[in-house]
C-alpha positions as CSV (number, residue, x, y, z in Angstrom):
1,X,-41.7,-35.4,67.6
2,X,-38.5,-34.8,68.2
3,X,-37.3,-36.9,64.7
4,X,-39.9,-34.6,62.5
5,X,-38.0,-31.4,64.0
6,X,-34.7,-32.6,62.9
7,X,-36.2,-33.5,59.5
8,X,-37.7,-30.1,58.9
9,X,-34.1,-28.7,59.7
10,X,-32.6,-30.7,57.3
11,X,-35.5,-29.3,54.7
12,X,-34.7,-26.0,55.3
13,X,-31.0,-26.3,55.1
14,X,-31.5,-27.9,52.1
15,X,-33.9,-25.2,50.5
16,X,-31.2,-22.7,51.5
17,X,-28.7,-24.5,49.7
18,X,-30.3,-24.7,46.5
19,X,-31.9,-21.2,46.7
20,X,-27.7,-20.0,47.2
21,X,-26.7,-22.6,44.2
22,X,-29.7,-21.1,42.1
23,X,-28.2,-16.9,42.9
24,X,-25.0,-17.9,42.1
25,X,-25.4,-19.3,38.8
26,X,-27.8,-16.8,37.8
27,X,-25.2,-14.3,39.1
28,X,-22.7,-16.3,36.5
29,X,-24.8,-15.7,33.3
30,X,-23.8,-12.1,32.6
31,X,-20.4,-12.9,31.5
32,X,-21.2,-15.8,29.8
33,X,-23.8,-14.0,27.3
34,X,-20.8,-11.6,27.4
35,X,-18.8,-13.5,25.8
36,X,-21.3,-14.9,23.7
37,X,-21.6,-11.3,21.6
38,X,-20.0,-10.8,18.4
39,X,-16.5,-8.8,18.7
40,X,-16.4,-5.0,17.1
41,X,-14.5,-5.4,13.7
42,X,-11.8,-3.2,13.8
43,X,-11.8,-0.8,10.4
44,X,-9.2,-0.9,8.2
45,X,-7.1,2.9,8.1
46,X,-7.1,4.4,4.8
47,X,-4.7,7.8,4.5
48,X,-3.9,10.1,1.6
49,X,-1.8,13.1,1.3
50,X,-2.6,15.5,-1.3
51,X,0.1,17.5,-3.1
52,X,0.7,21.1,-4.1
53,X,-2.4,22.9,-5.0
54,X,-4.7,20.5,-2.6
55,X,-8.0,19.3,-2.9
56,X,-9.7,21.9,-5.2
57,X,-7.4,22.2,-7.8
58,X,-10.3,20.7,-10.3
59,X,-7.0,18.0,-11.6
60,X,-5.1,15.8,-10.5
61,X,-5.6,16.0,-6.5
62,X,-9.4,16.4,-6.8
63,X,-9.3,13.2,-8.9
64,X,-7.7,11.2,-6.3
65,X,-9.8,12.9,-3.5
66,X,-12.8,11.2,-5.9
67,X,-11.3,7.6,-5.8
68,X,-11.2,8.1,-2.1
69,X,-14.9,9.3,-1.4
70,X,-15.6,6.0,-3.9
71,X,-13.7,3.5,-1.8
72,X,-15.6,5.3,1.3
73,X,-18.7,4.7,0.2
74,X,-18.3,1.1,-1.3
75,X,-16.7,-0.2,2.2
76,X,-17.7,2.5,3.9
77,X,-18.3,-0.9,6.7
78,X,-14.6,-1.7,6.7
79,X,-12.6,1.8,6.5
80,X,-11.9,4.7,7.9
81,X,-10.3,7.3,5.7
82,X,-7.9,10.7,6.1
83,X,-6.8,13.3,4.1
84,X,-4.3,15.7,4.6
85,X,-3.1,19.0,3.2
86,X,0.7,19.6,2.6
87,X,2.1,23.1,3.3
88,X,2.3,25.9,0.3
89,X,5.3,24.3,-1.1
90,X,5.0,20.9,0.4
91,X,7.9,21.0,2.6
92,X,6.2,18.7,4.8
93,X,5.1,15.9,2.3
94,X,7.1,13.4,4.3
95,X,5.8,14.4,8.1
96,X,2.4,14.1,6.7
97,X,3.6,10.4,5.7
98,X,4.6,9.5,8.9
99,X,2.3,11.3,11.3
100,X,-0.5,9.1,9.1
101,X,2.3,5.8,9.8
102,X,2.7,6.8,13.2
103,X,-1.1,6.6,14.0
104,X,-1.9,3.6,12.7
105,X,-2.9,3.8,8.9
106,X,-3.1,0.6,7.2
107,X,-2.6,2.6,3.8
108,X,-1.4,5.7,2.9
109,X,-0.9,7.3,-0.6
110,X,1.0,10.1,-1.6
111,X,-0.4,12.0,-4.5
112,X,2.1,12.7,-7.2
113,X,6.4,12.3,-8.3
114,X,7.2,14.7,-5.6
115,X,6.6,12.2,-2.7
116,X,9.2,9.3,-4.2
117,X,11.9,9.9,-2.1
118,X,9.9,10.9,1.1
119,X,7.7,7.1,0.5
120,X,11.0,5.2,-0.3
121,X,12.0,6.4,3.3
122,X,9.1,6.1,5.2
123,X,8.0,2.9,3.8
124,X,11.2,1.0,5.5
125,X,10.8,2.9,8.9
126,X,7.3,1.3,8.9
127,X,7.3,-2.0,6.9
128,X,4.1,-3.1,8.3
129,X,2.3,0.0,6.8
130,X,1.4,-0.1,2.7
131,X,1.9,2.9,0.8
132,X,0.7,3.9,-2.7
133,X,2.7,5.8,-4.6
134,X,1.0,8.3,-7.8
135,X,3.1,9.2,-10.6
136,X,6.4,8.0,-8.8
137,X,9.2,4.8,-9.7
138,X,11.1,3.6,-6.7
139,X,14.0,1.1,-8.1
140,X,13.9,-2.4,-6.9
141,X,10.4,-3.5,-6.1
142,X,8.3,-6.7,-6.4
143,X,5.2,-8.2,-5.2
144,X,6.3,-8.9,-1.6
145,X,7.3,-5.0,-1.3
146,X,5.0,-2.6,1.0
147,X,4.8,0.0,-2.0
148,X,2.6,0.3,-4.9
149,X,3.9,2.6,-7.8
150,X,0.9,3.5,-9.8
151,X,2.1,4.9,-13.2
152,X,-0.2,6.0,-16.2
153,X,0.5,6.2,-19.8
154,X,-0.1,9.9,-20.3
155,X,1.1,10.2,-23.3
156,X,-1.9,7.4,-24.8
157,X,-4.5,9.8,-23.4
158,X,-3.2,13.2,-24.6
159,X,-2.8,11.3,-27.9
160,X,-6.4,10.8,-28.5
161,X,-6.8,15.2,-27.2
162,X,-3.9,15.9,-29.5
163,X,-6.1,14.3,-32.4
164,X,-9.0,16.2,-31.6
165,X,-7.3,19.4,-30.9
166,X,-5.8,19.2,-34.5
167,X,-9.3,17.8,-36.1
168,X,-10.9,21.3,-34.4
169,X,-8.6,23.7,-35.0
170,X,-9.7,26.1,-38.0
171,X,-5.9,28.2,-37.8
172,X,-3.9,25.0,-38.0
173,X,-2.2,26.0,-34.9
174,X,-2.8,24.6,-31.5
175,X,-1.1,25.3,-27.5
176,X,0.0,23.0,-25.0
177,X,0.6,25.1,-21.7
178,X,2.5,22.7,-19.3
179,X,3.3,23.3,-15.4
180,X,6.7,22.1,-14.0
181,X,9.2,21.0,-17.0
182,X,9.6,17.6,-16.1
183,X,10.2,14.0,-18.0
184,X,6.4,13.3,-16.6
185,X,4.4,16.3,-18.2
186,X,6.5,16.1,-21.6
187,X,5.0,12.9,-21.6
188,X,1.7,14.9,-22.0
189,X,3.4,16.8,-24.5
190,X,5.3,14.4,-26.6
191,X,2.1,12.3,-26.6
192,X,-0.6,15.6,-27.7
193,X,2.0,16.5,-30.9
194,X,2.0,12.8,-32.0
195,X,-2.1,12.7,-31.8
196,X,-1.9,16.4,-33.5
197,X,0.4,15.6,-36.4
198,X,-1.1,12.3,-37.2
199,X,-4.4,13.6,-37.9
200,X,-2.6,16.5,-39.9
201,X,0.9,16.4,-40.3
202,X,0.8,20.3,-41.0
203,X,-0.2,21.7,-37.9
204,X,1.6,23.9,-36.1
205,X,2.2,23.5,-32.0
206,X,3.4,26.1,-29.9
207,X,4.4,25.1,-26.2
208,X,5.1,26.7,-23.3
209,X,6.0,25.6,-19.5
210,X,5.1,27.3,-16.4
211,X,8.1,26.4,-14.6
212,X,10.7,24.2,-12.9
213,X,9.8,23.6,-9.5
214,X,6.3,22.1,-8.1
215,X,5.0,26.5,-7.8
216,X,4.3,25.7,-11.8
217,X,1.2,23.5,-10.3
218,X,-0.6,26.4,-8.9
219,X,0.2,29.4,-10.3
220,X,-3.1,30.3,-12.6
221,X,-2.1,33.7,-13.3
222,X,0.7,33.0,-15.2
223,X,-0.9,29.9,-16.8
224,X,-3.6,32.5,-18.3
225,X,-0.4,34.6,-19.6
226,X,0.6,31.8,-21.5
227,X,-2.6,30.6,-23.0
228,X,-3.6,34.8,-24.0
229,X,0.2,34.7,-25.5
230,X,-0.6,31.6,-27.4
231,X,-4.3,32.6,-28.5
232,X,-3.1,35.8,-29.8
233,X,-0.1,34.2,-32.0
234,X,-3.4,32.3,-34.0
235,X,-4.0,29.1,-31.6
236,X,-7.1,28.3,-31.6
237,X,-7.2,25.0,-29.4
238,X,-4.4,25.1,-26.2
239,X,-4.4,21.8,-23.8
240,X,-2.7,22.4,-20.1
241,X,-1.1,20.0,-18.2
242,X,-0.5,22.5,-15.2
243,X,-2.6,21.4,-12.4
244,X,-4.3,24.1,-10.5
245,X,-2.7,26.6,-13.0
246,X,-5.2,25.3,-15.6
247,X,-7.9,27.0,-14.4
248,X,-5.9,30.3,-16.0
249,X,-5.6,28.9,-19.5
250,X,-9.6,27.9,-19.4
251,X,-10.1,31.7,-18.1
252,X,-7.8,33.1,-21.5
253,X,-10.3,30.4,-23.5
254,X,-13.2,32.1,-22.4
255,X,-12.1,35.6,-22.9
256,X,-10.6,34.9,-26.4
257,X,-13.8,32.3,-27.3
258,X,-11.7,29.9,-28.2
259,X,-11.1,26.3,-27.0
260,X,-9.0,24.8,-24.2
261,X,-8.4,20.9,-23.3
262,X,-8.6,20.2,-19.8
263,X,-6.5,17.2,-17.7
264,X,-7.1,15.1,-15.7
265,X,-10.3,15.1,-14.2
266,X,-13.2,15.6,-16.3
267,X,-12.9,19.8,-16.5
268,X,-16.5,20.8,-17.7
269,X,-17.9,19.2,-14.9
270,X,-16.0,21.4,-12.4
271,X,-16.1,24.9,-14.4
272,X,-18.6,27.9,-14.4
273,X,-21.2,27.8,-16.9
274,X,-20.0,30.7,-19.0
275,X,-16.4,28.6,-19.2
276,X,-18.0,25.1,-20.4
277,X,-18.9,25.9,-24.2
278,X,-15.3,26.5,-24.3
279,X,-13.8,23.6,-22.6
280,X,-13.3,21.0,-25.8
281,X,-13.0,17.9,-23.7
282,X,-10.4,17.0,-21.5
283,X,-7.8,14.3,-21.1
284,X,-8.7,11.9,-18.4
285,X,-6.2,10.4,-16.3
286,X,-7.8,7.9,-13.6
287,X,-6.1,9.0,-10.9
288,X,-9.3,7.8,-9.0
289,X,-9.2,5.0,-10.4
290,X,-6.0,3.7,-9.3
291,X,-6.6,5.0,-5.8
292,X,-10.0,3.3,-5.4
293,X,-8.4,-0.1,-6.6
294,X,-5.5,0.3,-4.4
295,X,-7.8,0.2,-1.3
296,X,-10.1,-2.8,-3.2
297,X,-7.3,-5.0,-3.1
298,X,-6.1,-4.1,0.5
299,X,-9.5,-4.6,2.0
300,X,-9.8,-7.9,-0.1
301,X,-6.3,-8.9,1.2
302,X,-5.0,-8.7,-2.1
303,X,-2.5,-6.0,-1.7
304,X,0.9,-6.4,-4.5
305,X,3.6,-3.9,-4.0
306,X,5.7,-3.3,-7.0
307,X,5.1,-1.4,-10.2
308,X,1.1,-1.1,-12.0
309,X,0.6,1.0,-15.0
310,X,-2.7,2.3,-16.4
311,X,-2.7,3.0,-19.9
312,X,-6.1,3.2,-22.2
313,X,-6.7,-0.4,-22.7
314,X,-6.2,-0.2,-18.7
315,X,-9.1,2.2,-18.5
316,X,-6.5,4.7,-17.1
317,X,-6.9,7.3,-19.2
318,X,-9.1,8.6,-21.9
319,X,-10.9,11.6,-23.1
320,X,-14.0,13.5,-21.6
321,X,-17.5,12.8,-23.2
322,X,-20.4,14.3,-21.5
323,X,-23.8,16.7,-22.0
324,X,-21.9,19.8,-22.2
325,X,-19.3,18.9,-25.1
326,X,-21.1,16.2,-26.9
327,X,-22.2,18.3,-29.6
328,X,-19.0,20.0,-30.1
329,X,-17.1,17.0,-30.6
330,X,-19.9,14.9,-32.0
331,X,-18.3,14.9,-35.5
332,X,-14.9,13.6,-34.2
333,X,-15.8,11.3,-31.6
334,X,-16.1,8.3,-34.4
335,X,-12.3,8.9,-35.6
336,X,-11.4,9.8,-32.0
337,X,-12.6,6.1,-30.7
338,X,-10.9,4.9,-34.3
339,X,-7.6,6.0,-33.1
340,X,-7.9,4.8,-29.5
341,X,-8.7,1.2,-30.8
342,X,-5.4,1.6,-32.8
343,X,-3.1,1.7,-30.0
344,X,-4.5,-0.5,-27.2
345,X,-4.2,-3.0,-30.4
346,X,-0.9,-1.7,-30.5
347,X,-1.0,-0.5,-34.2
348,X,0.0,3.3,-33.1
349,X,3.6,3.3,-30.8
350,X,2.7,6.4,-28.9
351,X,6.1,8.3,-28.4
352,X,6.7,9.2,-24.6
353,X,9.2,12.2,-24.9
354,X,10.6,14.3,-27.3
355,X,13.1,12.0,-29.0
356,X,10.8,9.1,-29.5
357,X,8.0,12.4,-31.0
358,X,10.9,13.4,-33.6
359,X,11.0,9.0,-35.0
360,X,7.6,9.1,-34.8
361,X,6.5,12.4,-36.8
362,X,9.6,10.5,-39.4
363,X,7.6,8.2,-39.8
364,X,4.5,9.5,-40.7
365,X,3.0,9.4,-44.5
């Protein structure tokens, strides 16, 4: 009697034990299916400061504003981006820079020349950080280098808008309006009077610049003064290179019903209606382009710092085609395609400034 006692003790005892064991191990599951869940995938920081003129100008900063949104949307999974507004006159290009370093950004772009000097210093306070760099040449780069100049052959694409500009006109006497007077936008220049005369080595080209500080970029009333000054001498066809100040010389197009050649983004897409029948196509530079294959190679880990160019056979610039222009340039597009074919094969050197223009009209038949 008194041996079964003891034994049912012991049973107890033991149940206890077990039932203790059993608590505590359930009690140690929690962290283990804890750790058993996937980490969050940190997103990769993608900034971009805009230049003079902002998003809106319907140019250049929209077009790299649309590379941006593209990237967003294709890896939308794997970045974050930010975009940031410089002050009136950009004073504060290269705090923008580093408030984006400072925070974390992965990669940061500075949209146009004017931030050169402003990335060459930020880019060695943060070396970790990658910066792309529109329109802008920092000496001394290579692969291994945390900047990416991306340059464009300008003076290919306003070629091909020189040649059509020359095939439309009717007076044999076309405009170029540009913004700041810089070695960049007489690329534009040099490039449209090569494309002009070698269609028809008689036209005439009058040219005119807005200015010589980064203001030129976004001062439409006085790109519309130049353009009405131009129309009235007997252009008939005046191409801008002006930025934000564009939007003036496609305003004097419409009120003199003649034609202007837009830049850099695709202009008849962004107009008023009454202003599109008088937009005759407009010289695409992939600013987008090079911005959304900036951030493809950085999420893909195969980011290259140095020097990349986008010409035509590049796909980096061109001229506009869509449904509100394709009937007015229908009868050019043929010799237009012609001539692009000619220099990605390298047949047509285009000239890139005003000496190289002078050889090449020389050399024309």
């Amino acid at each position: 009697m008194k041996m079964r006692k003891i034994i049912a003790l012991m049973l107890v005892v033991l149940m206890a034990v077990f039932a203790f064991a059993g608590c505590a191990k359930k009690e140690a599951q929690p962290p283990q299916q804890q750790q058993q869940q996937p980490a969050e995938t940190k997103k990769i920081k993608v900034g971009l400061v805009f230049d003079v003129g902002g998003r809106g100008d319907l140019s250049f900063n929209d077009s790299a504003y649309a590379g941006l949104e593209r990237a967003q949307k294709e890896f939308g999974d794997k970045i974050e981006v930010k975009y940031l507004e410089p002050s009136a006159g950009g004073e504060n290009r290269e705090q923008l820079l580093r408030l984006l370093a400072e925070d974390g950004y992965n990669l940061i772009f500075g949209v146009g020349f004017m931030f050169t000097d402003h990335i060459a210093k930020v880019s060695k306070e943060f070396p970790d950080v990658k910066f792309g760099l529109i329109d802008g040449f920092i000496e001394g780069l290579d692969e291994k280098s945390n900047v990416a100049c991306l340059q464009f052959k300008e003076e290919e694409g306003s070629f091909l808008v020189g040649a059509a500009a020359a095939l439309k006109s009717k007076t044999g006497k076309i405009g170029f309006v540009g913004g700041m007077k810089i070695p960049l936008i007489e690329k534009f220049e040099a490039g449209y009077m090569a494309g002009a005369k070698y269609v028809n080595p008689k036209v005439e080209i009058v040219s005119d610049y807005i200015g010589t500080t980064g203001e030129a970029f976004k001062d439409p009333v006085k790109g519309k003064e130049l353009a009405l000054k131009q129309f009235k001498a007997g252009a008939d066809v005046v191409y801008h290179a002006s930025g934000a100040s564009g939007i003036g010389v496609i305003e004097a197009a419409t009120a003199e019903k003649k034609f202007a050649i837009g830049v850099d983004s695709d202009q008849s897409l962004t107009a008023k209606e009454e202003q599109r029948p008088y937009i005759l196509t407009s010289m695409l530079k992939r600013v987008d382009v090079a911005v959304y294959d900036t951030i493809k190679d950085y999420v893909e880990g195969n980011f290259k710092g140095g020097y990349r160019v986008f010409g035509l056979a590049e796909d980096g610039v061109g001229y506009a085609l869509n449904d509100y222009n394709k009937n007015m340039i229908s009868d050019i597009t043929a010799k237009l395609d012609e001539i692009k074919d000619k220099i990605v094969k390298g047949e047509i050197k285009v000239p890139a400034d005003k000496k190289q223009y002078e050889e090449f009209v020389k050399g024309l038949k």
